[in-house]
Structures are given as structure tokens and as C-alpha cells.
C-alpha positions as CSV (number, residue, x, y, z in Angstrom):
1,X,0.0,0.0,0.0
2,X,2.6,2.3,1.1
3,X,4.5,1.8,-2.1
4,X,1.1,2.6,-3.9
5,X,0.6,5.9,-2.5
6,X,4.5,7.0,-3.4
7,X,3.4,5.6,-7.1
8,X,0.5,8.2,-6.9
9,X,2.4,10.9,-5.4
10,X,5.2,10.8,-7.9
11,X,2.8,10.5,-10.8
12,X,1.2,14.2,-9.5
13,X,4.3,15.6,-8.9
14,X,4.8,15.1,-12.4
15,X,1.7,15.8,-14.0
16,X,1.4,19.5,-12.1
17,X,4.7,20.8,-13.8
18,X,3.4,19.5,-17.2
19,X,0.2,21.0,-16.8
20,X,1.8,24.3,-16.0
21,X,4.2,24.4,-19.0
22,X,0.2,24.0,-21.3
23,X,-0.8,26.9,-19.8
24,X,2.2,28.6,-20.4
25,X,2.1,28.1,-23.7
26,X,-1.5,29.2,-24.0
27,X,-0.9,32.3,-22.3
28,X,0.5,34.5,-25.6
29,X,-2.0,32.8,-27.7
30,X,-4.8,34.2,-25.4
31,X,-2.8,37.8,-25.2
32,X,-2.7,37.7,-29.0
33,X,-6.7,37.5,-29.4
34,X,-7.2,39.8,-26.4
35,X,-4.6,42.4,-27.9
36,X,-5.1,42.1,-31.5
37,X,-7.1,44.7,-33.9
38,X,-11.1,43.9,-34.6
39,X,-13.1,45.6,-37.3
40,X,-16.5,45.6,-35.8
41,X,-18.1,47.0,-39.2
42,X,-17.8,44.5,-41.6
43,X,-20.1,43.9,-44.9
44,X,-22.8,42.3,-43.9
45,X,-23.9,39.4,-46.1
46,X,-26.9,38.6,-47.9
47,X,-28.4,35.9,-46.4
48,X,-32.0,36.1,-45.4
49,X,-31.9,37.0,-41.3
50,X,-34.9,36.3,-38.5
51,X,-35.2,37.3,-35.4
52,X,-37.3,36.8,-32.9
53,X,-37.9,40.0,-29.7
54,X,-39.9,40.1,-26.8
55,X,-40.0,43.4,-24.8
56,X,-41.6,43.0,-21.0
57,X,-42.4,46.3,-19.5
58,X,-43.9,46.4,-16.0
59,X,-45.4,49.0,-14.1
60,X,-44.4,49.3,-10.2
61,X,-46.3,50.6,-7.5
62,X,-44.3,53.0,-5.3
63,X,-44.0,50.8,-2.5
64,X,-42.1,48.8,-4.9
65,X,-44.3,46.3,-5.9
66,X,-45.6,45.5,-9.4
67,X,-49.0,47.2,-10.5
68,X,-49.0,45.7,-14.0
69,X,-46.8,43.8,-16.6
70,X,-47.1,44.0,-20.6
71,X,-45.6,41.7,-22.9
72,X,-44.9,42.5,-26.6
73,X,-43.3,39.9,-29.4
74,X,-42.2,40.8,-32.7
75,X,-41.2,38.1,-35.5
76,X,-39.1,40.0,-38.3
77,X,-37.1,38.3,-41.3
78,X,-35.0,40.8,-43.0
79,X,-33.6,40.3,-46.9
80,X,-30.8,42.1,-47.7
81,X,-30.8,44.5,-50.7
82,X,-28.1,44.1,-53.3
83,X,-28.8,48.1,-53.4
84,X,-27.9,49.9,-50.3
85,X,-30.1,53.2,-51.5
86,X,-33.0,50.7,-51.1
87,X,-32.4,49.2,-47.7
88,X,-33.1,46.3,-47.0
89,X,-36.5,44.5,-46.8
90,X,-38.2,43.8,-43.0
91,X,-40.9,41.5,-42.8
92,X,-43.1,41.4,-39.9
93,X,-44.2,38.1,-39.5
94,X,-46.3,38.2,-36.3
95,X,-46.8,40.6,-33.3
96,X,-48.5,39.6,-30.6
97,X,-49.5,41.7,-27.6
98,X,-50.1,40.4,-23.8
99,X,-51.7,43.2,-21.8
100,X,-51.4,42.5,-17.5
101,X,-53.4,39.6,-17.6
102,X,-55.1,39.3,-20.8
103,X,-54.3,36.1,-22.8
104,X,-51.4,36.6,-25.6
105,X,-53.4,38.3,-29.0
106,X,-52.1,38.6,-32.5
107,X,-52.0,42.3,-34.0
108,X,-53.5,41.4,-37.4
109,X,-53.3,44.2,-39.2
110,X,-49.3,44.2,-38.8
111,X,-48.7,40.7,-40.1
112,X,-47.2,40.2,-43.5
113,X,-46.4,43.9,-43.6
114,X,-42.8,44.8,-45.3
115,X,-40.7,48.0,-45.0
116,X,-37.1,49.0,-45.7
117,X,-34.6,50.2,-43.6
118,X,-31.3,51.4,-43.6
119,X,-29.1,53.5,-41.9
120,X,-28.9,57.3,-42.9
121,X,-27.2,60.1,-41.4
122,X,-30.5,61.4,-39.9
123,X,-32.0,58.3,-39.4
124,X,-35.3,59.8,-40.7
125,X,-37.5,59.4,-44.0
126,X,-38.9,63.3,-45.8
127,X,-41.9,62.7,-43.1
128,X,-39.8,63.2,-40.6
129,X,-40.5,59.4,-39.2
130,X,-37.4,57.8,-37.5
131,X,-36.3,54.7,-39.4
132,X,-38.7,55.5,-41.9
133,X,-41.3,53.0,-39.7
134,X,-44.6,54.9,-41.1
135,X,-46.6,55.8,-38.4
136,X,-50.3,55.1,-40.0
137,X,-49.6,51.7,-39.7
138,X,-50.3,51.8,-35.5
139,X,-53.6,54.1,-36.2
140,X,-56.4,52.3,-34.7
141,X,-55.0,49.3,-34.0
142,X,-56.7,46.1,-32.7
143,X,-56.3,42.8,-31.4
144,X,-57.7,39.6,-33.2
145,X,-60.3,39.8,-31.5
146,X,-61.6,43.3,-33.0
147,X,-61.0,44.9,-29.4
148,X,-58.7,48.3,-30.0
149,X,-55.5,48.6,-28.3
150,X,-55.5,51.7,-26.2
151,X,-53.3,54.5,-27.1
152,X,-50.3,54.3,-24.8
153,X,-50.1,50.3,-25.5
154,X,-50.3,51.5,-29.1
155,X,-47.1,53.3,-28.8
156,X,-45.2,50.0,-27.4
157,X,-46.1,48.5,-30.2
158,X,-44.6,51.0,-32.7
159,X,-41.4,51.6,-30.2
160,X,-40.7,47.6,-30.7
161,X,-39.7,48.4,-34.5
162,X,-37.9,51.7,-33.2
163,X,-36.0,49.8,-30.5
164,X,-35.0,46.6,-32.7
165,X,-33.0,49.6,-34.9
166,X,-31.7,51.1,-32.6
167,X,-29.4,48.1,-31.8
168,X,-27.9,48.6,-35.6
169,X,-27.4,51.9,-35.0
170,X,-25.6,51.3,-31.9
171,X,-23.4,48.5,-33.4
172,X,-22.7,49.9,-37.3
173,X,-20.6,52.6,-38.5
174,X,-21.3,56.1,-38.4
175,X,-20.2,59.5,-39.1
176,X,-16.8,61.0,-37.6
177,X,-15.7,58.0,-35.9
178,X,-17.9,58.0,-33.2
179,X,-19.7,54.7,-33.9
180,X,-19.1,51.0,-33.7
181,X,-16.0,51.3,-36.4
182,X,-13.7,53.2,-33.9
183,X,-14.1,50.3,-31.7
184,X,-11.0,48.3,-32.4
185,X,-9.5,46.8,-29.3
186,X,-10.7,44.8,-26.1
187,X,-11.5,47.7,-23.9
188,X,-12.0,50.6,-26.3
189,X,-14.6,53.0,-25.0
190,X,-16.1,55.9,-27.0
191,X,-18.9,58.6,-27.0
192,X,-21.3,57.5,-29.4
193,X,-22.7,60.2,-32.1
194,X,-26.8,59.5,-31.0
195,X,-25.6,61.9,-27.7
196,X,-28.3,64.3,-26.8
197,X,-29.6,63.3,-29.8
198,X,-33.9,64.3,-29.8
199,X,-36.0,62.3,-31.9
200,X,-39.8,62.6,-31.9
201,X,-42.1,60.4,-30.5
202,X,-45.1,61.6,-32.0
203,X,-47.5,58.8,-33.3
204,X,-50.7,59.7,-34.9
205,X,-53.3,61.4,-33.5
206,X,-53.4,59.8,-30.2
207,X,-49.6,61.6,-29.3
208,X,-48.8,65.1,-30.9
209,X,-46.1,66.5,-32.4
210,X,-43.5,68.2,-29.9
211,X,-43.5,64.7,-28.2
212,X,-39.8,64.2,-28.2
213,X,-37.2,61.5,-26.3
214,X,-34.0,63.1,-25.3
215,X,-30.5,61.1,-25.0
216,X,-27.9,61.5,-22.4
217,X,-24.1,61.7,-23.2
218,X,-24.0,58.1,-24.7
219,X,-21.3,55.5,-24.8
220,X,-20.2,52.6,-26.6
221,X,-17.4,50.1,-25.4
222,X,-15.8,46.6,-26.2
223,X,-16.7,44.7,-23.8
224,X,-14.8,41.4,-25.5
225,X,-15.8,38.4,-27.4
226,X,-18.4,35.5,-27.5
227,X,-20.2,33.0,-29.5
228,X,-23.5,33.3,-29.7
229,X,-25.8,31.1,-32.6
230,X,-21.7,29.2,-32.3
231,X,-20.5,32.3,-34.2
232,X,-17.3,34.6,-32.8
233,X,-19.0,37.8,-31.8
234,X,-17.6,41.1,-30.2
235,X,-19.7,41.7,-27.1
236,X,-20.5,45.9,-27.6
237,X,-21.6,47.7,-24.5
238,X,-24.0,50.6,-25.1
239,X,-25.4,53.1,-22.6
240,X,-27.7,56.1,-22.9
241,X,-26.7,58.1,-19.6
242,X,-29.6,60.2,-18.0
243,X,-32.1,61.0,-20.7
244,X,-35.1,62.9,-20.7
245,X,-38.6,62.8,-22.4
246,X,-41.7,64.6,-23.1
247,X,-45.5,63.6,-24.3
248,X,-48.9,65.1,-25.2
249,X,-51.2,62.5,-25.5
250,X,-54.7,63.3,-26.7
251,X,-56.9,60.3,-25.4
252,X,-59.7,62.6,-27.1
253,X,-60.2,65.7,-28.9
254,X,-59.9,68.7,-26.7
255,X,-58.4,66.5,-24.3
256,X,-54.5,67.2,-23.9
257,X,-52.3,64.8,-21.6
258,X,-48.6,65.7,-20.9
259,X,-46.1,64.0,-19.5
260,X,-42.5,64.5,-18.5
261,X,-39.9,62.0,-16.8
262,X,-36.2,60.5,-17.1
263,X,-35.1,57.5,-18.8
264,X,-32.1,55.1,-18.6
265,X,-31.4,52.5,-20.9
266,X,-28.6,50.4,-21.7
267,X,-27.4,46.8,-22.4
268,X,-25.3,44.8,-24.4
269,X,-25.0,43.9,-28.3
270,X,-23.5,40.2,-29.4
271,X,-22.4,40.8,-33.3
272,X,-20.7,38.8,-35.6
273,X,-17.5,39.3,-36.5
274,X,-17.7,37.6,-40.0
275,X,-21.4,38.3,-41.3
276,X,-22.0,41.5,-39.6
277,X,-25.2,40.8,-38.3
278,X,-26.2,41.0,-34.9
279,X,-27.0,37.8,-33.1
280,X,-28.1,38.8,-29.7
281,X,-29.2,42.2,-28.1
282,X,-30.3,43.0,-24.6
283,X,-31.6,46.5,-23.7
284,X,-33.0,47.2,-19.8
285,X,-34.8,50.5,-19.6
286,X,-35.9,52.2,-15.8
287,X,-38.2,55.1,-16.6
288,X,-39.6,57.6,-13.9
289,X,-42.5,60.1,-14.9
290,X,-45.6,62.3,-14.0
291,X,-48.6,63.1,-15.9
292,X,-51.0,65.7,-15.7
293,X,-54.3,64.8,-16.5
294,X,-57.4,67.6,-17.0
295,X,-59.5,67.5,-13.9
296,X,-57.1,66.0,-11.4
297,X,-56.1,67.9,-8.6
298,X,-52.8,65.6,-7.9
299,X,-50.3,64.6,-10.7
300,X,-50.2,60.8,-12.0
301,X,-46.2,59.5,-11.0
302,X,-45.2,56.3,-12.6
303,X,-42.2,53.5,-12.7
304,X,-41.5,51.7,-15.2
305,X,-39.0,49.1,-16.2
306,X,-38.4,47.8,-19.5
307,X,-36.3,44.6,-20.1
308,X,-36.1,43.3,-24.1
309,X,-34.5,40.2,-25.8
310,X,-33.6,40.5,-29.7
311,X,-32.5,36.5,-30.8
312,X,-31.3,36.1,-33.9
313,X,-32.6,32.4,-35.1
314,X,-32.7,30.5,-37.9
315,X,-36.3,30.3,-38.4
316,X,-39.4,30.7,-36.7
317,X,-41.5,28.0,-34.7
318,X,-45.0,29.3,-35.6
């Protein structure tokens, strides 16, 4: 027995030095990739994409607890154009609301309807609509069940398209070096151009023009690398610092609503390093407000938090 253990011991005494000398000799191959030069921007290729996005928002109390929680999902297959003066050609294949408690409900008016994006330097189409998503698509919308989606749910539906952009703004190229193409190294951290940048938010009739979303001083960094769908992506961090907003909802004619409040959003972008595409986004959101509301002697405060989930996948289960 004794000569046993002396067997064993001797066989770890030489396995540990051998085991050390392996990680040696990984240890400049792992600098290398942590060290070496990344071009976040490449072409991005032409095969057909699909992703899949839910967005949960819920509605605290301010004791903390949750008052209410909203869930929306949006299917989307994009096919690249061969023309990037086109832009390529989304697809929304289903969207499906869940309001508190209600029972998930297909928006039908919204299925099987195509658009075209593509990233400009203003980001907006000669209507002034951001991404070019055209706003009469969310008048009057309703469930499959013919019941109408009220107005502020109505808006969550039309943010899902502008949120799902934002995450290629956030990880492509844009003007003066401060987007996703000045990102070249592990660690690199830059002030993105979308800072205190003030898009509109006004949709329809239900919330009027003025309505605006302000950014904060926004950043981008490289976080590092991944695989996501088994693909080598660079992880890009992206926050919005402390931005602002304004609404005027009109809930009925005569009738005006405002509402001010602070917003911040931020999360992290998986894309890949050879197709360009993005395989994975995560976006979480805290926004604080108060409304005013004709009538009502004390204002309306709210808290919301958003959380959303972009997958990339390689086709859809419905």
C-alpha cells in the first residue's frame, strides 16, 4: 500500500509541472486574441436574417411592488438589398401583444407587412418618421379579437420596430468615428454620435407632435468576445446616460395629456465578427414620470421598467 501511494504521489508531482508548462504556452496565444485589432463593421452578407424579440415592461407601484406587466413579441425576417439606397426589406411576420393579464393576442393588421430600412445620417425618412417605420400603420390598431389597443399600449407596439433599430445603430458605422467602427480593441470606450440626440415620438393622433425622447451623453465600449448562434462575436456595450422625455397625449379631442420624466437605458449587443449581423441584443430601460391629467387635482407619478430580448434564429417556430 505504502508503495502505492508513493506511485501516486510521484505520478502528481509530475503531471502538475506538465500541466503548467500548457498553460504557459496558451498564455501568448490568449494575449494575442485579447490584444489584437477587430473591425467591428464588416459587410454584412446577404443571407436572409430572423429574429425573434420580446420586450416585458412592467409597471411598479411605489411601494415597490408590481401594479401591472405588458408583454410584446415581434417576428421579423429581414432580406438584404443588393442596393444599399433601397435598404433592405423587413418582414413582420407576427406581433402579438399580452396586456397584465389578458391572454397573448395577434395584432393582425401588422402581419405580413414589409418596409425597408437602412441606416442614414438622420435616421429619418422626408416625413420626418425615424427609421422611416410609417406611423399610419399603428392608427387604430386592434387585437384579433376586433378589441382596439389603447393609445399608450399602441405606442409600445410601434417603439418595438424603433427599439430593434436602434441596436444597428448602436453597433454599425457612423459619421466622424464615433460609432461602432472606432471600436478596435478589447476595452475601447467611445462617446457615441446618437448623444443628446432628440427624436420625436409623436404617433398619430393619439400623441402630438413636440412629443420628443432626449439622449444623455451616450457611450459605446468593447466589452470582448463570444459565440453566440456558435459564431465569434464582439460583445458591444452601449449606454444612454440620464435622458429625458416629453408627451402630449390626446386620449380625445380637446383632451391634452402631458407627461415628462427621465429615462435610462442600456445593455449589451452580441455581433458577428464575419457576417455583420447582430445575433443577440439585450436593452434594460428604468423610466420615472408624471402626468397631468385635466381634472385632477394631484399629478399621476409612474415607474416603469423595461427589459427586451432581440434573438437572432434560424427560423421561426410558428
Amino acid at each position: 500500500m505504502k508503495k502505492l501511494l508513493s506511485l501516486l504521489a510521484l505520478a502528481i508531482i509530475i503531471a502538475i509541472p506538465s500541466l503548467s508548462v500548457v498553460s504557459a504556452q496558451k498564455i501568448p496565444v490568449a494575449r494575442k486574441v485579447l490584444q489584437q485589432e477587430y473591425n467591428l463593421v464588416p459587410s454584412l452578407s446577404k443571407d436572409t436574417q430572423y429574429y425573434e424579440m420580446e420586450s416585458v415592461l412592467q409597471e411598479h407601484n411605489l411601494n415597490g411592488t408590481i401594479k401591472a406587466t405588458d408583454i410584446y413579441r415581434l417576428y421579423l425576417r429581414c432580406v438584404p438589398s443588393a442596393n444599399p439606397e433601397t435598404g433592405d426589406e423587413y418582414t413582420c411576420m407576427k406581433f402579438t401583444v399580452q396586456l397584465n393579464q389578458s391572454a397573448e393576442s395577434i395584432v393582425p393588421s401588422l402581419t405580413g407587412w414589409k418596409y425597408y430600412f437602412s441606416l442614414t445620417s438622420t435616421n429619418r425618412n422626408d416625413k420626418g418618421e425615424v427609421f422611416g417605420i410609417d406611423h399610419s400603420k399603428f392608427e387604430q390598431l386592434k387585437d384579433e379579437h376586433g378589441k382596439v389597443i389603447p393609445t399608450g399600449n399602441t405606442y409600445h407596439v410601434y417603439n418595438a420596430f424603433i427599439d430593434f433599430h436602434s441596436m444597428s445603430v448602436f453597433a454599425g458605422r457612423s459619421a466622424k468615428d464615433s460609432g461602432a467602427q472606432a471600436l478596435m480593441h478589447i476595452g475601447d470606450k467611445i462617446i457615441h454620435s446618437a448623444s443628446y440626440s432628440q427624436p420625436p415620438v409623436n404617433l398619430g393622433s393619439g400623441i402630438a407632435e413636440g412629443s420628443y425622447f432626449k439622449n444623455g451623453l451616450v457611450t459605446l465600449a468593447f466589452k470582448g468576445l463570444g459565440l453566440m448562434n456558435d459564431k465569434t462575436c464582439a460583445i458591444i456595450e452601449y449606454d444612454s446616460g440620464q435622458s429625458s422625455f416629453y408627451m402630449l397625449m390626446k386620449p380625445m379631442p380637446n383632451m391634452e395629456v402631458p407627461t415628462t420624466g427621465s429615462s435610462h437605458y442600456f445593455g449589451d449587443i452580441y455581433k458577428d465578427l464575419s457576417s455583420g449581423w447582430i445575433q443577440k441584443a439585450v436593452l434594460h430601460e428604468i423610466v420615472i414620470s408624471e402626468t397631468t391629467v385635466p381634472g385632477m387635482a394631484n399629478k399621476i407619478n409612474g415607474v416603469i421598467e423595461r427589459s427586451i430580448s432581440i434573438k437572432n434564429v434560424k427560423q421561426f417556430s410558428f
